[in-house]
C-alpha positions as a LaTeX table, in Angstrom:
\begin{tabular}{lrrr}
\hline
Residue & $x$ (\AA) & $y$ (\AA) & $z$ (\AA) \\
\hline
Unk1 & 11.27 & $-10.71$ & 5.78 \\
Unk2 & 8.31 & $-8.67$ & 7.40 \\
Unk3 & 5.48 & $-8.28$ & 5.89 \\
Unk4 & 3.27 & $-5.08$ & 5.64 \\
Unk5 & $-0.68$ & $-4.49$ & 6.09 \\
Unk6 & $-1.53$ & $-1.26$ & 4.27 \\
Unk7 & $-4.61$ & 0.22 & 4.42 \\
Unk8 & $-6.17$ & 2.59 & 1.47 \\
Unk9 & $-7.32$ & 5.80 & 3.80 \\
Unk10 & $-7.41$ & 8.81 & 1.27 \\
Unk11 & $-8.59$ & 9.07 & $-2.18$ \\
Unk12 & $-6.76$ & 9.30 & $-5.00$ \\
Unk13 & $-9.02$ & 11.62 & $-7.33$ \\
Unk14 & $-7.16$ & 15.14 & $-8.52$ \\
Unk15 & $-4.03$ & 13.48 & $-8.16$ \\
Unk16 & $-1.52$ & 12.68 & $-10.68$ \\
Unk17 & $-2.00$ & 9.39 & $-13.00$ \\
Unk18 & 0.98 & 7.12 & $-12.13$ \\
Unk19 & 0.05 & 7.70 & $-8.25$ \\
Unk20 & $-3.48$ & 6.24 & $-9.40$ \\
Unk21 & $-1.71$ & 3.38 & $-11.05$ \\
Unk22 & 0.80 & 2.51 & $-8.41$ \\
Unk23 & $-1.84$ & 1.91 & $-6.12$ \\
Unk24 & $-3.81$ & 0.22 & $-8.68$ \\
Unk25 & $-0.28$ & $-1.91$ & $-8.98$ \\
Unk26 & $-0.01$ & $-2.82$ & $-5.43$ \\
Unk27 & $-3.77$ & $-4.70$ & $-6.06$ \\
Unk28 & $-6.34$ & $-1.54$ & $-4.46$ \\
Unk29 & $-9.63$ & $-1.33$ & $-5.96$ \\
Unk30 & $-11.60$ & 0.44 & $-3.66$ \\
Unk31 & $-10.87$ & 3.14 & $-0.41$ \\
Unk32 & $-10.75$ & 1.48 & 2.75 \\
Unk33 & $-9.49$ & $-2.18$ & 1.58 \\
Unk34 & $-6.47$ & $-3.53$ & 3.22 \\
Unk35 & $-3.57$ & $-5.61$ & 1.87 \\
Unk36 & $-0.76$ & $-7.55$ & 3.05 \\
Unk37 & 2.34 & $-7.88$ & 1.12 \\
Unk38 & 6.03 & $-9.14$ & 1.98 \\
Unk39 & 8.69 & $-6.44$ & 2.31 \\
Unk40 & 10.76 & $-5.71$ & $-0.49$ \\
Unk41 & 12.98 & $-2.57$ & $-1.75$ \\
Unk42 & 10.03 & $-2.60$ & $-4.90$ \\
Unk43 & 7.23 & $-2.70$ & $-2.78$ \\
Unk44 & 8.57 & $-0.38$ & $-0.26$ \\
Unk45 & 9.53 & 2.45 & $-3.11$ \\
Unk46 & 5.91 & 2.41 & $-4.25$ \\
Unk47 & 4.35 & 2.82 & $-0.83$ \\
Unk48 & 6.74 & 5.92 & $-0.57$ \\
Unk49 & 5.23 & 7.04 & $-3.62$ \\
Unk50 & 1.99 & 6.87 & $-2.78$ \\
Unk51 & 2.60 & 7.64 & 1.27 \\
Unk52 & $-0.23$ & 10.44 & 1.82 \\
Unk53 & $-3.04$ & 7.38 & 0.47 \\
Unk54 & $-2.17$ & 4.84 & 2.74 \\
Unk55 & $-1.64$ & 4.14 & 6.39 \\
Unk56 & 1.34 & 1.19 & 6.78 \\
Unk57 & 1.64 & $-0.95$ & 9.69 \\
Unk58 & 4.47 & $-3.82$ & 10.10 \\
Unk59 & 2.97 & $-7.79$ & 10.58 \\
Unk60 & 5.19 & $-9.61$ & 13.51 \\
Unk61 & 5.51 & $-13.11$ & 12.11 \\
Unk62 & 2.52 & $-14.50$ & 13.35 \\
Unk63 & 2.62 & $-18.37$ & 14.24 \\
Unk64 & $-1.12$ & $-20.13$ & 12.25 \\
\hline
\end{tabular}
């Protein structure tokens, strides 16, 4: 699966509580921190949720 860096880039205040707490969900505790999760149909129907907050960017599978 690919996995997903998404970035925090607009904040949440004035909007709607279970927008808050989906990106609360996802692990976001402050604007501007980044995350990197694996793709799933979950995670990828709470980024759509919360679409005008973040900026999403695919990972290649990157050899360590």
């Amino acid at each position: 699966m690919a996995k997903l860096r998404i970035t925090w880039v607009k904040s949440d205040i004035g909007y709607a509580q279970d927008q808050r707490r989906t990106l609360r969900a996802l692990g976001f505790r402050r604007l501007g921190q980044v995350i990197e999760r694996e793709s799933s149909p979950s995670l990828l129907g709470m980024v759509t949720k919360i679409r005008h907050f973040v900026k999403v960017e695919v990972i290649d599978n990157e050899t360590k």
